[in-house]
C-alpha positions as CSV (number, residue, x, y, z in Angstrom):
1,X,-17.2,3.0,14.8
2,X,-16.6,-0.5,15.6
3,X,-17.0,-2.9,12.4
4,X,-18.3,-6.9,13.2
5,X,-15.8,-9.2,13.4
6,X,-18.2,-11.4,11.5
7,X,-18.4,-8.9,8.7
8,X,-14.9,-9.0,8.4
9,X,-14.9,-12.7,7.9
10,X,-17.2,-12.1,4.8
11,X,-14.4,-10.2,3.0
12,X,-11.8,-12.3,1.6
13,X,-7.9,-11.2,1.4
14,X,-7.9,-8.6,-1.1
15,X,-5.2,-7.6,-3.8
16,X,-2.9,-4.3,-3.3
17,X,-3.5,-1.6,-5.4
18,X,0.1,-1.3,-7.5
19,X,1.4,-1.5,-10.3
20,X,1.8,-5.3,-11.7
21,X,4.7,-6.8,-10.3
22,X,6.1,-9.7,-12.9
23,X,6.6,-12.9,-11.3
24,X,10.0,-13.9,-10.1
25,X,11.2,-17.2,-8.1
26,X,10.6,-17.4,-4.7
27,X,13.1,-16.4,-2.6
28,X,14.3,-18.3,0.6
29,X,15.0,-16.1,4.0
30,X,18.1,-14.9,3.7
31,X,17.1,-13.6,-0.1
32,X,14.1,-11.4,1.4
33,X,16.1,-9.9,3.8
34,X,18.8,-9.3,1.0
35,X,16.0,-8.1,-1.5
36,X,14.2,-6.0,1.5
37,X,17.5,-4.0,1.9
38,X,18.0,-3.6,-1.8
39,X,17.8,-0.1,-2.5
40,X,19.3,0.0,-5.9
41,X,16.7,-2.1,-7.1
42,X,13.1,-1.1,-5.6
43,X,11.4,-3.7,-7.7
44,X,13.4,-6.5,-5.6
45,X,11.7,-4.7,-2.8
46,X,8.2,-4.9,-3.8
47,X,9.0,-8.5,-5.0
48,X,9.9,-9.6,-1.6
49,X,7.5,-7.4,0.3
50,X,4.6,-9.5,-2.0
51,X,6.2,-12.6,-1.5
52,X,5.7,-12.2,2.3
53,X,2.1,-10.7,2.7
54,X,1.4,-14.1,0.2
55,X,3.2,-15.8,3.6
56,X,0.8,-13.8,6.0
57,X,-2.3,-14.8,3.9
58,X,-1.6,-18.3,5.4
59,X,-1.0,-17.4,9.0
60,X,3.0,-18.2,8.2
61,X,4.6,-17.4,11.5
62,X,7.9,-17.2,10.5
63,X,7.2,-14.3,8.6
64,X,7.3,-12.3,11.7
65,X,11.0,-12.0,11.7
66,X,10.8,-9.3,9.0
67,X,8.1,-7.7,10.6
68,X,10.3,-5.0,11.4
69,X,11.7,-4.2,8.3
70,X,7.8,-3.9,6.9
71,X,8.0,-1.6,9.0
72,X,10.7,0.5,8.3
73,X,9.8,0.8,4.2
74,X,6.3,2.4,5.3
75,X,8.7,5.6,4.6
76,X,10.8,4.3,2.4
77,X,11.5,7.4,-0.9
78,X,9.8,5.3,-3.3
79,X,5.9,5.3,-3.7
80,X,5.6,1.7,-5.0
81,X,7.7,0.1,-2.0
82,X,5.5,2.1,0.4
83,X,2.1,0.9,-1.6
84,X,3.1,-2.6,-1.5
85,X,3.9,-2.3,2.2
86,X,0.3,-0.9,3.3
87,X,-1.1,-3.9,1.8
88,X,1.2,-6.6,2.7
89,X,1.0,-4.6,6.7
90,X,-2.9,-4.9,6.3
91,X,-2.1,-9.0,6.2
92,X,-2.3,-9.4,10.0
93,X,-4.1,-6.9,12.1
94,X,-2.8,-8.7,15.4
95,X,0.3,-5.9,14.8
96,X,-0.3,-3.0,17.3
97,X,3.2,-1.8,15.0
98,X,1.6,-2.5,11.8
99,X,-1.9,-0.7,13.0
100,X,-0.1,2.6,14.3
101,X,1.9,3.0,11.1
102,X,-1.1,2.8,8.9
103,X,-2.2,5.3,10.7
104,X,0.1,7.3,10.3
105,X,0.0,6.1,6.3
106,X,-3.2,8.1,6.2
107,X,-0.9,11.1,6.0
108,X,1.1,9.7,2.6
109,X,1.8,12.5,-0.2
110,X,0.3,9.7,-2.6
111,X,-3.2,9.2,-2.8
112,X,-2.4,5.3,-3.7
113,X,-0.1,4.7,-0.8
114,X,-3.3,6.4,1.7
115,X,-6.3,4.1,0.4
116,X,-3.9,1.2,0.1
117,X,-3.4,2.0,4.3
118,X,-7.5,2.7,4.8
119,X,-8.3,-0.5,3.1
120,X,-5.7,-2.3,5.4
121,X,-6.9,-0.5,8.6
122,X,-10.5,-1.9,7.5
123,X,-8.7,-5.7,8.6
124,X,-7.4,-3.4,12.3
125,X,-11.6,-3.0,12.2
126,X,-10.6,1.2,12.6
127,X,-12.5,3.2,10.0
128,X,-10.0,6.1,10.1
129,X,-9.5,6.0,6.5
130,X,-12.8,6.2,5.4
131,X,-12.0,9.5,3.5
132,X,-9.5,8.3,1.8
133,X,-11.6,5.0,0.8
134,X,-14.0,7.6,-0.9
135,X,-11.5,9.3,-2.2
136,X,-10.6,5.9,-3.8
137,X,-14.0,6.7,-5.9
138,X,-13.1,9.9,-7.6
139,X,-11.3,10.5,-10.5
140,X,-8.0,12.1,-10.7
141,X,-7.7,15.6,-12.2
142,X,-4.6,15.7,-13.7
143,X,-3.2,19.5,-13.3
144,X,-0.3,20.8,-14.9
145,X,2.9,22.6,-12.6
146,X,4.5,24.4,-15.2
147,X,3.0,26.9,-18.6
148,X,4.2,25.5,-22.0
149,X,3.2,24.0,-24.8
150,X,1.9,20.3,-25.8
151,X,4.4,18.1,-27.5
152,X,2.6,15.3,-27.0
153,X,-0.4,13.4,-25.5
154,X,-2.8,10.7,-25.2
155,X,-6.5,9.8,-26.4
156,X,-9.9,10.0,-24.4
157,X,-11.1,6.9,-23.7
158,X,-7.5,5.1,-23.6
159,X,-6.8,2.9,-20.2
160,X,-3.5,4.2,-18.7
161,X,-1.8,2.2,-15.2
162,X,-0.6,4.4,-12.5
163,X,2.7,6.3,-13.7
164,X,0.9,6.2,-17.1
165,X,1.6,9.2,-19.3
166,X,-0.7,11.6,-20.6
167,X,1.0,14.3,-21.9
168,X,4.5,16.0,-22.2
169,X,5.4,19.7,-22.3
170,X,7.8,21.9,-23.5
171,X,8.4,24.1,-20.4
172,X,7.9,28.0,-21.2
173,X,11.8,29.5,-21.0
174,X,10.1,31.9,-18.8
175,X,9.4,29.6,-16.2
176,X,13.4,29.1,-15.3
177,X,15.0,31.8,-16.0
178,X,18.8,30.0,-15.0
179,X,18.0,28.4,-18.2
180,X,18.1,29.1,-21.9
181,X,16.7,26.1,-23.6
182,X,13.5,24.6,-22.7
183,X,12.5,22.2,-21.4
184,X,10.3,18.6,-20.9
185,X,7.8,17.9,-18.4
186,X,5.8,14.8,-18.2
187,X,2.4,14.7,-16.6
188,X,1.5,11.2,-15.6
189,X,-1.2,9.9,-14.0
190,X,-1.4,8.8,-10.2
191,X,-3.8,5.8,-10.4
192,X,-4.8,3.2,-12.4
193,X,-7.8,3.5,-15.4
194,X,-9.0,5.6,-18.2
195,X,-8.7,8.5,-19.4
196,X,-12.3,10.0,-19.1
197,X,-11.6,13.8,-20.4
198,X,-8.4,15.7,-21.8
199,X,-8.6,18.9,-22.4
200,X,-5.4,19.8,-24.6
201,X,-3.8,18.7,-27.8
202,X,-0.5,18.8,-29.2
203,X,0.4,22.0,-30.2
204,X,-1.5,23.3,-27.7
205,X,-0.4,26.1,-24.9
206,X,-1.2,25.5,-21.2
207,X,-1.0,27.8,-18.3
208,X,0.4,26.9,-15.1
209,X,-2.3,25.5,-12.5
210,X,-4.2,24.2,-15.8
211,X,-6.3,21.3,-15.6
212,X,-5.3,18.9,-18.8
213,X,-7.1,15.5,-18.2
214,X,-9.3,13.8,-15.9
215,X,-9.2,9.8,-15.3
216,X,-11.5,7.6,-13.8
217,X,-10.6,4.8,-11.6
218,X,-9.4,1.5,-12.6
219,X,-12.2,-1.4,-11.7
220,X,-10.0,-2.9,-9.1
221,X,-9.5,0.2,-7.3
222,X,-12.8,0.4,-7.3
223,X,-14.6,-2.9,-6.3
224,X,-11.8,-2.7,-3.5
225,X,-13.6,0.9,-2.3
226,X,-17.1,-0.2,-2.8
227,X,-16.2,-3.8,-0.5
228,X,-14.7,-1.3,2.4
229,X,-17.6,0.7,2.4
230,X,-19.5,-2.1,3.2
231,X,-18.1,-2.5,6.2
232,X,-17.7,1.2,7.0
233,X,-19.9,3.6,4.7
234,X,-22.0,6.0,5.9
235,X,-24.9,7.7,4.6
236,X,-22.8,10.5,3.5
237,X,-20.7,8.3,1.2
238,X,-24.1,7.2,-1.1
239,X,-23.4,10.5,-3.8
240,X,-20.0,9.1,-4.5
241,X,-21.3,4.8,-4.5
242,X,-24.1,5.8,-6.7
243,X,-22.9,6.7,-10.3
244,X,-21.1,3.1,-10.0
245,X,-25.0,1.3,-10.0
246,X,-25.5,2.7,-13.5
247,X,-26.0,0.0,-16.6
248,X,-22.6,1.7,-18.6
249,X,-20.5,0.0,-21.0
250,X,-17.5,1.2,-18.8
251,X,-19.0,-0.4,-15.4
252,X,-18.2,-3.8,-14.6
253,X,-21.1,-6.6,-12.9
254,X,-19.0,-6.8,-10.2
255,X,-18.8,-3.4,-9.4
256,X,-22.4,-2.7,-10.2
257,X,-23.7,-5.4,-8.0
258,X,-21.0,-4.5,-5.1
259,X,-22.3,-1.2,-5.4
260,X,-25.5,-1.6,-4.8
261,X,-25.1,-4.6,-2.1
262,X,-22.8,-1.8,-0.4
263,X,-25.9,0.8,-0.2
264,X,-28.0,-1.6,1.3
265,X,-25.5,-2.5,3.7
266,X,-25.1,1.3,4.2
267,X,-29.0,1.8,4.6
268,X,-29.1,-1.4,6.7
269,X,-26.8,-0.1,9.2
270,X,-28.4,3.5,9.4
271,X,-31.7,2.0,9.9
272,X,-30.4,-0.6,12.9
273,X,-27.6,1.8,14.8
């Protein structure tokens, strides 16, 4: 599918997915490159990494020398560097570099750090990651690895960031048997917005593979979807864009009205191949 260059002009520069990043003072050149390579401290990392894609937004040139090393973090250990990087890479689709390792970003163990790279291969106008935009839409069913029992958890209804915590457990003693005391797990949640359903309680016993919460997308997340799918949805994609055109407390105007200007769009284009 090739997506209109003068479409793509109608979609201003968008915001990564992450976690907030605090401000910090802006660092000259040889700071970034000492923050870039600061592995101790991923936050300095993601600090820099925004710092630049900020650069890109105004067609800095210079920025290019570090293109590399944006380069190098798309596998770096830590989710939140490699988020960060998909947008920032997702700042100038003149990189054939930048475009192949999005790409290959489609492929990330974290759902975050994959629609972060479809939304940025939207700019390379290659609508390979339309999955994973969609995927964007759905909430996240929060499943549990280990049986035990709930020591602790969170409220229905509560809005939780990405890394969030909804509940702990006390591992069963069964589960390691190398071990004689038991121990804590923490199940947190992998995106952004509210807890829509839990279905334990403190005191509770979970089985391994058990489903314990559900949570809905953040509004960010998405009104970022629903703008990419404007560009790139398909007919198929109206089941999961629909149930975000509903009058609900918990639905924002701006992702109600992108929703519905993003089926038109959708229609439009299926109507006019």
């Amino acid at each position: 599918m090739v997506i209109s260059q003068n479409l793509l002009r109608t979609i201003p520069p968008r915001s990564p997915l992450h976690p907030r990043i605090t401000k910090c003072p802006r660092a000259i050149a040889p700071q970034i490159t000492e923050y870039l390579q600061d592995e101790k401290h991923p936050r300095h990392i993601q600090h820099a990494l925004v710092q630049l894609g900020e650069r890109m937004g105004r067609h800095d040139a210079s920025v290019s020398l570090w293109y590399p090393e944006m380069i190098r973090l798309a596998s770096h250990s830590v989710e939140e560097v490699r988020n960060t990087d998909a947008w920032v890479m997702g700042q100038d689709a003149s990189v054939p570099a930048f475009h192949e390792t999005l790409l290959h970003m489609l492929h990330d163990s974290s759902p975050m750090v994959r629609g972060n790279a479809a939304l940025s291969l939207v700019r390379f106008r290659d609508a390979t990651g339309r999955p994973q935009i969609v995927a964007l839409l759905q909430p996240a069913k929060i499943v549990t690895p280990f049986a035990g029992r709930v020591t602790d958890s969170d409220k229905v209804g509560t809005a939780i960031h990405q890394g969030g915590l909804i509940a702990k457990l006390l591992v069963d003693s069964s589960v390691e048997a190398s071990q004689n005391e038991l121990r804590s797990f923490e199940l947190r949640s992998p995106i952004t917005g509210r807890i829509r359903t839990l279905f334990v309680a403190p005191g509770s016993h979970v089985a391994a593979g058990a489903e314990v919460a559900i949570v809905t997308p953040g509004d960010e997340q998405v009104w970022e979807a629903l703008r990419a799918l404007y560009l790139i949805g398909q007919p198929d994609d109206l089941p999961a864009i629909r149930p975000f055109q509903r009058e609900l407390p918990e639905i924002s105007d701006r992702v109600r009205q992108q929703a519905l200007l993003t089926e038109k769009a959708i229609r439009d284009r299926a109507a006019h191949p």
